[in-house]
C-alpha positions, 0 to 999 in steps of 0.5 A: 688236741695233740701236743707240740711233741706229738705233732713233732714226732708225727711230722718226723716220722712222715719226714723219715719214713717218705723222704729219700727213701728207696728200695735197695737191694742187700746181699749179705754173709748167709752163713754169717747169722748169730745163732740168737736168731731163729731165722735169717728173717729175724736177723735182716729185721734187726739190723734194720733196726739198729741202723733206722734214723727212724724214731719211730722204727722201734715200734713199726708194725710187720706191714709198716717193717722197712723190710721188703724181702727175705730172699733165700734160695735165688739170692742171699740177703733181703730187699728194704725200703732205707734212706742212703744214710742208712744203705751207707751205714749197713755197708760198715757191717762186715756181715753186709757185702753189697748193696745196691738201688732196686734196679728196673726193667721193662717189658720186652713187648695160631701159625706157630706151632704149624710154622715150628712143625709142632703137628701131629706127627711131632716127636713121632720118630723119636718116641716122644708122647706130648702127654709126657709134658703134663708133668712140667710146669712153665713159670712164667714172670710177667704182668699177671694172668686173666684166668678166665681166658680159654687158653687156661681150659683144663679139660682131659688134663690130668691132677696137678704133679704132686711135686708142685708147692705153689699156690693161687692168692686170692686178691681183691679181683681174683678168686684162688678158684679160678686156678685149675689143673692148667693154670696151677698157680698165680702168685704176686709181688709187688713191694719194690713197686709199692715203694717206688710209687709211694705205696699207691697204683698209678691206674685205677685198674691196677690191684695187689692180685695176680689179674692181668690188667695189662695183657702181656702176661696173659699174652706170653704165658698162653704162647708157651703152654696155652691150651688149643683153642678153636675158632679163635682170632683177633677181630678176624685176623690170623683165624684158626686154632690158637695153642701154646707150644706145650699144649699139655703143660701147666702153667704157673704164673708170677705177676712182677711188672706193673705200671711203672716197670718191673722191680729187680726186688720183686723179680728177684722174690718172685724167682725165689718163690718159684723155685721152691714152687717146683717149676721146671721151666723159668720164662721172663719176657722183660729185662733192662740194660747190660751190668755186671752179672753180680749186679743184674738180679735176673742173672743172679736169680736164674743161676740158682734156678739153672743149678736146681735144674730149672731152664730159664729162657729170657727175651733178648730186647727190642732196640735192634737194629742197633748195635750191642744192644742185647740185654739178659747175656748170662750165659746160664739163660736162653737168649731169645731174639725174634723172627718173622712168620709166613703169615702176613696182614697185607694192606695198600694205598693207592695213590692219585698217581696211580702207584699202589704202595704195599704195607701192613695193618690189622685194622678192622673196623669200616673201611674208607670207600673208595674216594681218594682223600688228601695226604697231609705230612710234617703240617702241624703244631710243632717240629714233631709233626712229622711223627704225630706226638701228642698235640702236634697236629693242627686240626685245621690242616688234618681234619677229613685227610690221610696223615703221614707219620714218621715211626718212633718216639711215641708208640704206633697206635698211639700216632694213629690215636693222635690223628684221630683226635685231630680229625684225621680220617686215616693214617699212613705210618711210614718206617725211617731208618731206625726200622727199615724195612720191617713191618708190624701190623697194628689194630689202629682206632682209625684206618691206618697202614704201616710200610718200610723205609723205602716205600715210605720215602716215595711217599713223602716225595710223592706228597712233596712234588704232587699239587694234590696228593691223594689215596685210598687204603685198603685192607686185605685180611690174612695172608699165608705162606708168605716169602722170604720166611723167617726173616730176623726182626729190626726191633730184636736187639743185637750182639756183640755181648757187652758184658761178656763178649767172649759168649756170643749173645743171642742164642737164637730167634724164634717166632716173635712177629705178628704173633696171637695169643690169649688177652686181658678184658681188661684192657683194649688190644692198643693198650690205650686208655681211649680203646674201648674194644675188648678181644678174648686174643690180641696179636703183638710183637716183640722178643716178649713173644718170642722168648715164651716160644722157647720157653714152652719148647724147652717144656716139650724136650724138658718131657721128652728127656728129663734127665737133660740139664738145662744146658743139654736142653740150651745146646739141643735148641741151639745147634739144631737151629736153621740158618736157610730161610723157606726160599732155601736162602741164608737168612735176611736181616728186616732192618735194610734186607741185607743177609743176616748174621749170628750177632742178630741171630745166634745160632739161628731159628729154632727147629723142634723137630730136630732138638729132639734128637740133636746127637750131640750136646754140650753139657754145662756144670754148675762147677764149670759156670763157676770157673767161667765167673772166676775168669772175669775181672770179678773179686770172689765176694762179686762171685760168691753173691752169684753162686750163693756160697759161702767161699769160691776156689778159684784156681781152677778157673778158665784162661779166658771166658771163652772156654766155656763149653758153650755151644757157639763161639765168639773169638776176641783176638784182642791183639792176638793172633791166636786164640785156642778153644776146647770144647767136649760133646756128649752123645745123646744119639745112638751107639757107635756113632761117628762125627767128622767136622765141617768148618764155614771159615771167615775171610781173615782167619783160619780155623783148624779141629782137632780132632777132625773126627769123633767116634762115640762107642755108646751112649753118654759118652763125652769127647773133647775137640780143640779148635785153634783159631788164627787171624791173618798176618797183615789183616787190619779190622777196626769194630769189624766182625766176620763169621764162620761155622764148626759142624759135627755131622753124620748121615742123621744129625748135624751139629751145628755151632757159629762162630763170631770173630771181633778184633777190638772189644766193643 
């Protein structure tokens, strides 16, 4: 029998070791380290150590250690489980400059490459050979990887560049084997998780191995560099070839989001690692809400990631259409908001009435007949009928009839589930204002359609005026060529940019609606517990598809032109981009149809084709991102734990952020009426080229170049234009923003740059 102090002791190492314990996250003086330490690893270990209210901790093992991380090249310092005694006593060191929580971030959950003109003929003008991409390697940051889809076939590729360092674990569901020359690599990280979750796994699929049980990281990383796979659907939809935008890319995959989010600590190790791995393109579908650069692990890590060279291209977020919404605003990422393509998934209900009422689905089981069956809306349990949560529908009302559901709060299909359970025999999901007149199609349990705001309204009056409202839906499969196309996407979040607004955010959109891809066997196409279906591809939305869109775009050029830094390569995609949709006309918004604009939108949709050959670029160096972080209200420790250097000197930073060489403009009047902006091009096109400018100007300011024209007698040579902008006398805006344009063009390229105009910061 154990003694009264042994049971002691047991009980207050349970107590320290569980109680208020959390992941945080300390940045540290790297060059700090006592030299009677071997490694910075031995150090962090010992400072934990020596400020443990642990009795214990002396004698913790390496796997019961509270250190989590040591970071070394994306971040200076180290991840640790501490109660907030002990994150308050690490700060008294002078060898500690920060600490701070773990933070969380979320997921940002076959036509594209025809719709994105990657065809045969691609790169052909420009002397690009798509065997040049099986040099780059996409590291992709998501839910892990399902080796066995057939988007990571390797046949005809060749060995693995012997520049690549990574490696492929073995888990218990995952054999190193299954990584080929395609899929090269698969890595986890899960310690921020375990610690927030108490060291278990909340779902019974879920393991420490790089599997994909989710689907989303399966998902993304086959939008990027998927191999080409025939015959491929989603239960019958959107048949065709499935591929990856650069087919002959590998792919390295970094599982860092399990059930209960994405850990900044995991992220964070995860970009370190891939790094010294040796991937040349960085892709992260998932990020959170705005904070300072200094405090935002995504921002930190990418900026050492872009200054090795790596380009990293992140998702812009899904709480559009709302304002200032747009999350991952560093100016060293690619900001990937989302569009429509020109295929769609049409399907009606036809009322009693007579009306047809047009929407979307991706339903695919049996049909309804053709009997017409009673609308029911807002009947239920609860308040929150009407939008068809869990447990607020009335079995006795619904049972054998059509419901309507109101969108949002709880996910699409899982409405469709709701009424299903309730007895419900089909399902009309109708959009509110939040969404508009965007449409999503779903792979629902139970015939299900969705429609917009508009459509939706006659419906719920329909039902409220008619005595016995009726309808029958019906499924028509796959549609092409579908008009207006691309239209920009409600769910995309939207600038102005919070953090920094002098950098206009987005970058720009890419197909991110309605888009099939590679999927888990693990789970159902809906993602619910009770979807037993099993599909080798799913279709989805989100900015999730759209930003590996980018990514695997930004592999091709990264192929195409390997000595283009990250920001060549950001400037290419960006001031190639089109703003004319495929009836010719600018490009409309899906939240209420209105015409579009840079804060929605960026620079605007990419164009691959033309990014090959932009003409001009705007180059960005490490130094100069330097000067953009010294002319924020930032101290130099808040820099420093950005750059990861050991001092900054900031006497040569920027009048004002804008300045950057960034490729679109965002002017802040702010109380002035004058802001003045000097950018530099550097002619990536042909010798004794000449550029003049074309301005789009807003109704409330002027804008003059200077110079007006640009003459490059050769190749990389840079040149510099000042651009003067002044908001009209007697011009009165509150939280209005307006638009313009700066284009550099000759007969072969136009260069083009949007400009965003705020009075008041937002």
């Amino acid at each position: 029998m154990a003694s009264p102090i042994t049971i002691t002791l047991i009980f207050l190492f349970l107590l320290y070791s569980t109680e208020g314990k959390r992941t945080y996250i300390v940045r540290v003086k790297h060059s700090d380290k006592p030299e009677s330490f071997s490694t910075h690893h031995d150090w962090y270990t010992w400072q934990l150590q020596s400020i443990s209210t642990d009795p214990l901790s002396q004698s913790e093992s390496e796997s019961e250690s509270p250190l989590l991380y040591t970071y070394t090249t994306s971040f200076h310092g180290f991840s640790a489980s501490l109660d907030a005694n002990e994150a308050e006593s690490l700060l008294s060191s002078d060898s500690i400059l920060d600490v701070f929580e773990d933070p969380v971030y979320t997921l940002h959950t076959t036509r594209t490459p025809e719709f994105l003109g990657l065809n045969s003929e691609f790169g052909v003008a420009s002397g690009y050979s798509g065997h040049a991409s099986n040099g780059v390697i996409i590291g992709v940051l998501d839910t892990g990887v399902w080796p066995e889809s057939k988007s990571y076939d390797d046949y005809g590729m060749p060995e693995i560049p012997s520049k690549w360092k990574g490696e492929c674990e073995s888990g218990p569901d995952f054999d190193s084997k299954l990584c080929n020359k395609k899929l090269i690599g698969a890595r986890s990280f899960s310690k921020g998780f375990q610690m927030s979750s108490g060291g278990g796994f909340s779902t019974k699929r879920e393991s420490v191995s790089p599997r994909d049980v989710d689907g989303h990281g399966t998902h993304t990383s086959s939008t990027a560099a998927g191999s080409a796979v025939t015959n491929a659907s989603f239960l019958g939809y959107a048949a065709g070839t499935a591929r990856g935008m650069a087919t002959g890319a590998r792919v390295a995959t970094y599982k860092v989001c399990w059930s209960s989010g994405c850990f900044g600590s995991d992220i964070l190790a995860a970009i370190d690692r891939a790094i010294l791995d040796g991937v040349d393109v960085l892709s992260l579908s998932l990020g959170g809400g705005s904070a300072p650069y200094y405090r935002d692990t995504i921002a930190i890590g990418s900026f050492s990631a872009m200054e090795k060279g790596v380009f990293v291209s992140c998702s812009a977020g899904n709480s559009g259409p709302t304002r200032s919404s747009v999350a991952n605003v560093a100016p060293w990422v690619m900001t990937v908001g989302a569009g429509t393509l020109d295929r769609d998934f049409p399907a009606y209900a036809n009322l009693g009435n007579g009306k047809r009422l047009v929407g979307v689905s991706l339903y695919s089981g049996e049909g309804m007949g053709t009997k017409p069956l009673e609308l029911v809306y807002n009947k239920g349990n609860s308040s929150s009928s009407n939008l068809c949560l869990p447990g607020s529908l009335d079995p006795t009302t619904v049972r054998a009839k059509i419901v309507v559901c109101d969108r949002g709060v709880n996910a699409r299909v899982e409405k469709g589930a709701v009424v299903r359970d309730a007895g419900g025999l089909g399902m009309i999901m109708a959009n509110t204002a939040a969404s508009g007149e965007e449409l999503v199609a779903d792979s629902h349990l139970l015939p299900a359609i969705a429609v917009g705001k508009k459509t939706g309204d006659l419906l719920r009056e329909y039902i409220k005026s008619d005595s016995n409202p009726t309808a029958v839906l019906v499924f028509k499969g796959t549609v092409l060529d579908v008009r207006p196309s691309p239209v920009v996407a409600a769910f995309s979040s939207r600038g102005p940019n919070t953090v920094t607004p002098e950098i206009l955010k987005p970058d720009v959109i890419g197909p991110g609606v309605n888009i099939l891809a590679g999927w888990s066997d693990a789970i159902g196409p809906t993602g619910l517990d009770k979807d037993s279906r099993r599909t080798q591809f799913n279709i989805m939305s989100g900015t999730s598809m759209s930003c590996p869109h980018i990514s695997g775009l930004a592999g091709l050029l990264k192929a195409a032109h390997p000595e283009w830094s990250p920001s060549a390569i950001k400037s290419a995609l960006m001031t190639t981009a089109y703003n004319l949709d495929n009836t010719n006309s600018p490009l409309r918004d899906a939240a209420d149809n209105s015409l579009s604009n840079p804060h929605a939108h960026g620079s605007g949709h990419v164009d691959p084709q033309k990014a090959l050959s932009p003409g001009l670029v705007y180059d960005i160096s490490t130094e100069e991102y330097v000067r953009f972080l010294c002319s924020l209200d930032y101290t130099v420790d808040h820099i420093v734990a950005i750059v990861k250097r050991p001092s900054v000197n900031c006497s040569k930073k920027f009048s004002n952020p804008g300045q950057l060489n960034y490729p679109s403009f965002s002017v802040l009047f702010g109380g002035k009426r004058v802001v003045r902006y000097t950018r530099e091009v550097t002619n990536v096109g042909a010798a004794n080229s000449v550029y003049t400018v074309v301005v789009g100007g807003a109704p409330s300011v002027g804008i003059s170049v200077k110079p007006s024209k640009l003459a490059f007698r050769r190749v990389g040579e840079k040149k510099r234009y000042t651009v003067t902008f002044v908001s009209k006398k007697g011009v009165s805006l509150t939280n209005k923003a307006e638009y313009g344009s700066i284009t550099w063009s000759n007969p072969q390229h136009q260069v083009r740059s949007p400009v965003a105009f705020s009075w008041n910061r937002f």
